[in-house]
The first five atom37 places (N, CA, C, CB, O) and aatype in JSON, in Angstrom:
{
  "aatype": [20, 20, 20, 20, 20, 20, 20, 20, 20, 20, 20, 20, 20, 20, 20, 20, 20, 20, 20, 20, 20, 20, 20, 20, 20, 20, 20, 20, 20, 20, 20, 20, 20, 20, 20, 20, 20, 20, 20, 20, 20, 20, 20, 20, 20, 20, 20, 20, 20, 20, 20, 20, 20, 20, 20, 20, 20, 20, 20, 20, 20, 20, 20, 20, 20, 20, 20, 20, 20, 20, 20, 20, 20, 20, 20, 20, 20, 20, 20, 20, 20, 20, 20, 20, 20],
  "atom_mask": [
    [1, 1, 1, 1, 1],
    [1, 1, 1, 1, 1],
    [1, 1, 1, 1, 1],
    [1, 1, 1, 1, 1],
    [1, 1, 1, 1, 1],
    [1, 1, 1, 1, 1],
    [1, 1, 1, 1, 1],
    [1, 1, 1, 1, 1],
    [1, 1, 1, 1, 1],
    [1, 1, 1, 1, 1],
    [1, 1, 1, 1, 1],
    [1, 1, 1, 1, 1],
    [1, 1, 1, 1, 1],
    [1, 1, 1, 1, 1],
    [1, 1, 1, 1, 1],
    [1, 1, 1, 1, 1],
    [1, 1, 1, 1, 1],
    [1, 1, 1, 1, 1],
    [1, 1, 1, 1, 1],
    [1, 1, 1, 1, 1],
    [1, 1, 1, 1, 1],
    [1, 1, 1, 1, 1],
    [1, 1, 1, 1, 1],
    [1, 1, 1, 1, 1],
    [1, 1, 1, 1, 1],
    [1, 1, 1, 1, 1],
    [1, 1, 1, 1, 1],
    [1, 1, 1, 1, 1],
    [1, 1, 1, 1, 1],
    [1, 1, 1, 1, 1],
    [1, 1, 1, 1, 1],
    [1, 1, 1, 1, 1],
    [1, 1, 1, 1, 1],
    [1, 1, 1, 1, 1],
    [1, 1, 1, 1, 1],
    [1, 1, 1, 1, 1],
    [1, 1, 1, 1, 1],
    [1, 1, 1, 1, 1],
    [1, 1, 1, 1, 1],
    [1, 1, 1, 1, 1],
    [1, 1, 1, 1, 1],
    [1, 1, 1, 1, 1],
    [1, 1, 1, 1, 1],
    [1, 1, 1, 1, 1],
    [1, 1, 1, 1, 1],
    [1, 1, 1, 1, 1],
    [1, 1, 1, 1, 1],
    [1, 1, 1, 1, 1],
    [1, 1, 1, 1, 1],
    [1, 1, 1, 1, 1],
    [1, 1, 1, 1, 1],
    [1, 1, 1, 1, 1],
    [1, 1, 1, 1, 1],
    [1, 1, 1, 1, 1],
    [1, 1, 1, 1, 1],
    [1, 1, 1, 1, 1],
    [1, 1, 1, 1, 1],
    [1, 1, 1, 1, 1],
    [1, 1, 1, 1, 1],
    [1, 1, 1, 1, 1],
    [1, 1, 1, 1, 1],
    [1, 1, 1, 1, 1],
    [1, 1, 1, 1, 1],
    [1, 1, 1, 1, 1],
    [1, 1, 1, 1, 1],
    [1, 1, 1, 1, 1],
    [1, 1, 1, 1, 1],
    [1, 1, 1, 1, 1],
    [1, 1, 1, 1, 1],
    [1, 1, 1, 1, 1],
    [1, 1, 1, 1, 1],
    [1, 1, 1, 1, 1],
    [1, 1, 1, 1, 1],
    [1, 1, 1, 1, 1],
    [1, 1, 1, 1, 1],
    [1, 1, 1, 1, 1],
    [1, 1, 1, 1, 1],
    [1, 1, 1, 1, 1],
    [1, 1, 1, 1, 1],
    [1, 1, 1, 1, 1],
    [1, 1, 1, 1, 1],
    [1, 1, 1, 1, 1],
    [1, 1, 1, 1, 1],
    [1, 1, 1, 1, 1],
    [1, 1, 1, 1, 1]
  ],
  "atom_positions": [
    [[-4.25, -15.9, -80.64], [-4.26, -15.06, -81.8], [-3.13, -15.45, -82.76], [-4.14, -13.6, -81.4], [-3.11, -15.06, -83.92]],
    [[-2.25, -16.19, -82.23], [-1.05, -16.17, -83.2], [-1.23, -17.15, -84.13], [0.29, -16.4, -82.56], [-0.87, -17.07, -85.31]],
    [[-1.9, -18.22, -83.53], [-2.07, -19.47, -84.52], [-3.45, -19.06, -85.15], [-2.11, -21.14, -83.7], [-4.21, -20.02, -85.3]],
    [[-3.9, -17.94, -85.51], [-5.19, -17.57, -86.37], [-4.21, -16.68, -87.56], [-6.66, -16.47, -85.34], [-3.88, -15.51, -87.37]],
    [[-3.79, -17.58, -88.97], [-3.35, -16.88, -90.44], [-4.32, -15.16, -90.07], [-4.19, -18.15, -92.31], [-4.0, -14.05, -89.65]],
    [[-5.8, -15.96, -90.61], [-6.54, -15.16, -90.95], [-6.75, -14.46, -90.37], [-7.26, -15.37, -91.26], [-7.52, -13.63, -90.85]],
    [[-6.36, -14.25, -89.14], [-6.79, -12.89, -88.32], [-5.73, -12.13, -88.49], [-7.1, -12.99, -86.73], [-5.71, -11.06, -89.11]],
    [[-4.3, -12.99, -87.63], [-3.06, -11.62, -87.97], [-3.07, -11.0, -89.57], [-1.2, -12.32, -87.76], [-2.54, -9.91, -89.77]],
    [[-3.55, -11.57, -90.42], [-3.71, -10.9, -91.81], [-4.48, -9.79, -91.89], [-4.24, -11.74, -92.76], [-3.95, -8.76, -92.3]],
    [[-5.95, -9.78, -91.52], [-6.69, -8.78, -90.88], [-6.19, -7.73, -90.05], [-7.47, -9.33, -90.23], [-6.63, -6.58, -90.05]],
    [[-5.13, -8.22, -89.25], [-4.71, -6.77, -88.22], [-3.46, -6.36, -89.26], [-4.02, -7.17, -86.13], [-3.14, -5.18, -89.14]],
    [[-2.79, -7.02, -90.12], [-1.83, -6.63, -90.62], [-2.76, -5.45, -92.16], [-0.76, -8.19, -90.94], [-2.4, -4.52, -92.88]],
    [[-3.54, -5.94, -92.05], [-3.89, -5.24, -93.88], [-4.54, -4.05, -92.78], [-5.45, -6.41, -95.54], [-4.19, -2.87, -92.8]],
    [[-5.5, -4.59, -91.88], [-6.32, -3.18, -91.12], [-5.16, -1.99, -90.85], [-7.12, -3.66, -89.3], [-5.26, -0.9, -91.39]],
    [[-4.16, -2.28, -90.06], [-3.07, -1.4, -89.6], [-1.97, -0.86, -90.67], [-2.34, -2.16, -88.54], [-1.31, 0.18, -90.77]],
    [[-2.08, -2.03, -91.4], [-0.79, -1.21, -92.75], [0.55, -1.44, -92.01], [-0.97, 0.98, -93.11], [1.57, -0.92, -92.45]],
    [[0.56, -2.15, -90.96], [1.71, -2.49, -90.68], [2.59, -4.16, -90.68], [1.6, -1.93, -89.58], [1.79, -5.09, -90.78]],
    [[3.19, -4.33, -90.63], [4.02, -5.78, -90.47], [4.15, -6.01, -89.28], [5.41, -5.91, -91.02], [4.9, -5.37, -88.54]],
    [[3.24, -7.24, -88.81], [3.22, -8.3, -87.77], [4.49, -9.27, -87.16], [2.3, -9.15, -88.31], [4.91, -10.38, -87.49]],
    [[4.73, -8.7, -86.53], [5.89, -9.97, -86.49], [5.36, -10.71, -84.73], [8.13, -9.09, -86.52], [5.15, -10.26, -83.6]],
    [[5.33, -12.03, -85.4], [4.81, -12.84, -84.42], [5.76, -14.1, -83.89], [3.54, -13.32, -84.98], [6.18, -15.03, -84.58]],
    [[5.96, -13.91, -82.57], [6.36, -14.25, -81.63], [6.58, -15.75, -82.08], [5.56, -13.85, -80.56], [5.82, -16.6, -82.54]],
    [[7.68, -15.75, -81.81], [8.13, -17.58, -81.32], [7.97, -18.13, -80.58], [9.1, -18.09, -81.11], [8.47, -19.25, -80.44]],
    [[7.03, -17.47, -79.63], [6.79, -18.19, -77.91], [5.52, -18.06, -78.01], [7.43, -17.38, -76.32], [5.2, -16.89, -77.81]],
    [[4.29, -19.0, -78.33], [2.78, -18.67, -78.59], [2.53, -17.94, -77.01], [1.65, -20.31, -78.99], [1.71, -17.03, -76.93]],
    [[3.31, -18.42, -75.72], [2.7, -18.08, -74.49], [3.43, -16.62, -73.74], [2.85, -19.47, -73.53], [3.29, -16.1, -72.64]],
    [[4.35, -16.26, -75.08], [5.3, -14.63, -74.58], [4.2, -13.93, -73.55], [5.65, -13.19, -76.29], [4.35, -13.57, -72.39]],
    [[2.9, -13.88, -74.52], [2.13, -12.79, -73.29], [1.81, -13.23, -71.75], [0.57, -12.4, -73.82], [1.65, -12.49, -70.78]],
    [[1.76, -14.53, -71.83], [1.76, -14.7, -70.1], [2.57, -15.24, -69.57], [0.83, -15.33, -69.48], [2.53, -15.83, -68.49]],
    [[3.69, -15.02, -70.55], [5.08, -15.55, -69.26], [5.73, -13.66, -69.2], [6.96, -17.3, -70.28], [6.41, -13.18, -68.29]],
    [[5.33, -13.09, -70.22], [5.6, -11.31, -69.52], [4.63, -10.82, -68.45], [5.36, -9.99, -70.78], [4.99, -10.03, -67.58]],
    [[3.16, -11.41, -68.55], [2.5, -11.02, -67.16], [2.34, -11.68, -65.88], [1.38, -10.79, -67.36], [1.56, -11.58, -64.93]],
    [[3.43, -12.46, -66.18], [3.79, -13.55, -65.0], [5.41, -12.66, -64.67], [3.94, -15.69, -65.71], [5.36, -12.14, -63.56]],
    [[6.17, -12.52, -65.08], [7.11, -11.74, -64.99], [6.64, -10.39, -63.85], [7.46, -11.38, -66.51], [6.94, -10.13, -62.68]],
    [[5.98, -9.9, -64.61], [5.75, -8.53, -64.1], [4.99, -8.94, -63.0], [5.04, -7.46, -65.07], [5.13, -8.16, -62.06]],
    [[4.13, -10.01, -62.76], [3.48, -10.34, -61.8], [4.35, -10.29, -60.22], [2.99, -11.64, -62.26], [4.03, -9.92, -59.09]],
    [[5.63, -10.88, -60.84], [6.8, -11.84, -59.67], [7.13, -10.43, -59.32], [8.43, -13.13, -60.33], [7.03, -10.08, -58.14]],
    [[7.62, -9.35, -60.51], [8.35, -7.99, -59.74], [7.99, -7.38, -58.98], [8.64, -7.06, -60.25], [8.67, -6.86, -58.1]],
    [[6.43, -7.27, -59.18], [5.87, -5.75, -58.03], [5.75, -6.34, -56.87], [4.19, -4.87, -58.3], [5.43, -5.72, -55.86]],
    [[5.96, -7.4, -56.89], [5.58, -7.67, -54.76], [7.42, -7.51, -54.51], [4.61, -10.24, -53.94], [7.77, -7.05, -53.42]],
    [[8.34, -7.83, -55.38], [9.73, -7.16, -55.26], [10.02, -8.87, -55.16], [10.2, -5.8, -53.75], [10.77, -9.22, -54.25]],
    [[9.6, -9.66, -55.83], [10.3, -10.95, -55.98], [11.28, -10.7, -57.03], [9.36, -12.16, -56.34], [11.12, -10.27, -58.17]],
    [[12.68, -11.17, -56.21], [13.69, -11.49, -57.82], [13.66, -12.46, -58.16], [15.13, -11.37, -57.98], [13.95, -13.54, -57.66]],
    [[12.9, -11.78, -60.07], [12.41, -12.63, -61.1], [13.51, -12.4, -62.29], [10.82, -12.23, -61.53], [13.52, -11.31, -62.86]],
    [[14.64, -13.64, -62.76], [15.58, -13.19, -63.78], [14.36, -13.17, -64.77], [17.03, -14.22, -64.15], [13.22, -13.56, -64.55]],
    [[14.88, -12.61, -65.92], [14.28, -12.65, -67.21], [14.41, -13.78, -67.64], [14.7, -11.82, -68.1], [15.16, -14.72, -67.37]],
    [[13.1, -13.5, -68.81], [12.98, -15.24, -69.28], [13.36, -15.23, -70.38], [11.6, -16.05, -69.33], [12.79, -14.29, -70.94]],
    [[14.43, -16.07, -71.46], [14.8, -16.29, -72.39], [13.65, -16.12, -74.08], [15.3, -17.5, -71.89], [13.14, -17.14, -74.54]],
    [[13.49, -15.15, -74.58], [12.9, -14.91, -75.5], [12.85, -15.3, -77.08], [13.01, -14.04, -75.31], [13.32, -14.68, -78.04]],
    [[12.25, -16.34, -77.04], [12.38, -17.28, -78.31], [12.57, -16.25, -80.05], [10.64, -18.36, -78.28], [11.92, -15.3, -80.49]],
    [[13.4, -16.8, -80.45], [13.46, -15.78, -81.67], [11.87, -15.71, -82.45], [14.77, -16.39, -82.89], [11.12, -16.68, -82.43]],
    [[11.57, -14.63, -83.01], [10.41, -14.87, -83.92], [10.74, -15.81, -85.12], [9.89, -13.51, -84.46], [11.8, -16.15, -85.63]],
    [[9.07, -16.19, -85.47], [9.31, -17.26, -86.11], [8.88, -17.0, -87.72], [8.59, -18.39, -85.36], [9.18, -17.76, -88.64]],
    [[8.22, -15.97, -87.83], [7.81, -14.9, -88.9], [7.02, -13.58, -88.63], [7.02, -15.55, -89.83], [6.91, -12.92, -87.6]],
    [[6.41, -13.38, -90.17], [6.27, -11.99, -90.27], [5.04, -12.18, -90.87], [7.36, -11.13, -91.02], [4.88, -13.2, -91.54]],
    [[3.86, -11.15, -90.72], [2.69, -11.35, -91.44], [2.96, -10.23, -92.49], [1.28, -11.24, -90.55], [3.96, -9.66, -92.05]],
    [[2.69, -9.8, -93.31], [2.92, -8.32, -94.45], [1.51, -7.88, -94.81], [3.83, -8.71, -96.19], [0.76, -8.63, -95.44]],
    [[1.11, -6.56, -94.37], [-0.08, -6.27, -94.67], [-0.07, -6.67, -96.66], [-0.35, -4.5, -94.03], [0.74, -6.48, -97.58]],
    [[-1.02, -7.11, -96.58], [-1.49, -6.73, -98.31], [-2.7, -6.02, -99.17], [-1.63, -7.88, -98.9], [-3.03, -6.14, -100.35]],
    [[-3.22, -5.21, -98.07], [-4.47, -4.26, -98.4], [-3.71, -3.05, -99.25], [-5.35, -3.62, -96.84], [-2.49, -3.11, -99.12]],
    [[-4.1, -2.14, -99.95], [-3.59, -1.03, -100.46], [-4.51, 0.28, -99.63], [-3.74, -1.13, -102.17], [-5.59, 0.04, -99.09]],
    [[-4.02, 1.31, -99.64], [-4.73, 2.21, -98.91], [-5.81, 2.56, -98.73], [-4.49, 2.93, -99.01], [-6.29, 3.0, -97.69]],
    [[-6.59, 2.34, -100.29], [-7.84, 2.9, -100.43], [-8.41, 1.68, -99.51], [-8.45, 3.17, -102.09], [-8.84, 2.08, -98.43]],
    [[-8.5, 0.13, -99.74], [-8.72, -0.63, -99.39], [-8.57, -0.57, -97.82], [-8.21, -1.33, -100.11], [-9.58, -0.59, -97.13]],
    [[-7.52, -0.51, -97.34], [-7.75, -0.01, -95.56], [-8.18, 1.13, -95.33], [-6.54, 0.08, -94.64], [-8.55, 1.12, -94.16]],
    [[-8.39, 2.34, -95.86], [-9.37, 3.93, -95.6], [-10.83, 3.17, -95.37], [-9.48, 5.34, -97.37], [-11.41, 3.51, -94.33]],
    [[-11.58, 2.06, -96.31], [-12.4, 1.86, -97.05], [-13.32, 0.8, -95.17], [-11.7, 1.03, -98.88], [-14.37, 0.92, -94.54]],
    [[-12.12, -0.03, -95.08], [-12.4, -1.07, -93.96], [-12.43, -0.38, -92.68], [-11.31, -2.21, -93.88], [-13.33, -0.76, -91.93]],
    [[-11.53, 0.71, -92.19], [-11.69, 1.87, -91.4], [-12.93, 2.15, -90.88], [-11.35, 2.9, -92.05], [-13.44, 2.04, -89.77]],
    [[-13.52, 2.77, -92.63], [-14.77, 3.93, -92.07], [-15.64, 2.54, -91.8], [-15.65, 5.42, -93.51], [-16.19, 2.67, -90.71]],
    [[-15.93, 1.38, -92.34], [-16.73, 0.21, -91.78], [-16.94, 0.22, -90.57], [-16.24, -0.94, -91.96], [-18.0, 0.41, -89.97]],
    [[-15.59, -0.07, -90.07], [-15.26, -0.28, -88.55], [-16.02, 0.83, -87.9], [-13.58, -0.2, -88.15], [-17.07, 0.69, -87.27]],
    [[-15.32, 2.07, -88.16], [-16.06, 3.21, -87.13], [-17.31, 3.09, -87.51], [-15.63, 4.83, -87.21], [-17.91, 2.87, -86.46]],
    [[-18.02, 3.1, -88.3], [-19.63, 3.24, -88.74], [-19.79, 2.12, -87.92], [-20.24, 3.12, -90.5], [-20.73, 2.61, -87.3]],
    [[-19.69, 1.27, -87.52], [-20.04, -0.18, -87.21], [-19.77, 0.39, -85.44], [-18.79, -1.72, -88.1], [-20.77, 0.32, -84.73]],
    [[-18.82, 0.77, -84.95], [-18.67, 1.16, -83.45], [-20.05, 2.23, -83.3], [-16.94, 2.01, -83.08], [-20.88, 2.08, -82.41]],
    [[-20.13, 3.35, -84.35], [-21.1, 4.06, -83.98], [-22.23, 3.86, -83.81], [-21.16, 4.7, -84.43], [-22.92, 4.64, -83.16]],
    [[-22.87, 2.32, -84.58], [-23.73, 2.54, -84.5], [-24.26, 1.57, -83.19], [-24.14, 2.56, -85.71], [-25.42, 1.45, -82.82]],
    [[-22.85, 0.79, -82.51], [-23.13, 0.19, -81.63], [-23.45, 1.09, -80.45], [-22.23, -0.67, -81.51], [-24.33, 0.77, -79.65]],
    [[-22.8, 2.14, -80.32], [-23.03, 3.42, -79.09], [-24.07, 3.68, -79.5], [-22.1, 4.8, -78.92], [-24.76, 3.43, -78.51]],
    [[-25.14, 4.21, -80.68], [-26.12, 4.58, -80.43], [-27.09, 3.49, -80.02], [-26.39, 5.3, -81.34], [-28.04, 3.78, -79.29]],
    [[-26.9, 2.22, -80.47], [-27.94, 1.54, -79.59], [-27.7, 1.42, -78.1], [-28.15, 0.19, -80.07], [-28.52, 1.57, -77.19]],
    [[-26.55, 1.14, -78.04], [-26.17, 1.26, -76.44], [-26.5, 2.44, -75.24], [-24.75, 1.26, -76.46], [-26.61, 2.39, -74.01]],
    [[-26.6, 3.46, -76.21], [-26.9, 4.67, -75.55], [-26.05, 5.59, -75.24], [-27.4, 4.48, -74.58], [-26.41, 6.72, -74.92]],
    [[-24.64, 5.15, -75.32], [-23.42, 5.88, -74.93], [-23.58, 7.16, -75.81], [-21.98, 5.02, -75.21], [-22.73, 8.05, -75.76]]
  ]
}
């Protein structure tokens, strides 16, 4: 996900929030490798956490994310009603 512009842009304008993406493309599975080593009670030091390397900035305006929202949910709903849920 990190090396996709166009997507973290999408979660950044969808959420209205600022992305900040990781300097370590593989952070998420060297933290579930981490957590992996702890619960059997292996001592696992921590792993050195690469500084981030930027920031995505939402650039949707509100109406514009209210607007992509109701999409989304209309679009989940109408997947449950075919699904049956």
């Amino acid at each position: 996900m990190a090396n996709s512009e166009a997507l973290l842009a999408r979660v950044a304008d969808h959420s209205g929030r600022e992305l900040v993406v990781a300097g370590d493309l593989e952070a998420s599975a060297r933290g579930a490798a981490m957590l992996a080593a702890i619960a059997p009670g292996v001592d696992a030091e921590p792993l050195e956490v690469p500084a981030s390397e930027r920031s995505i900035q939402p650039s949707a305006d509100d109406d514009t994310r209210t607007a992509a929202r109701a999409r989304h949910h209309a679009a989940i709903d109408a997947a449950r009603q075919v699904a049956g849920a």
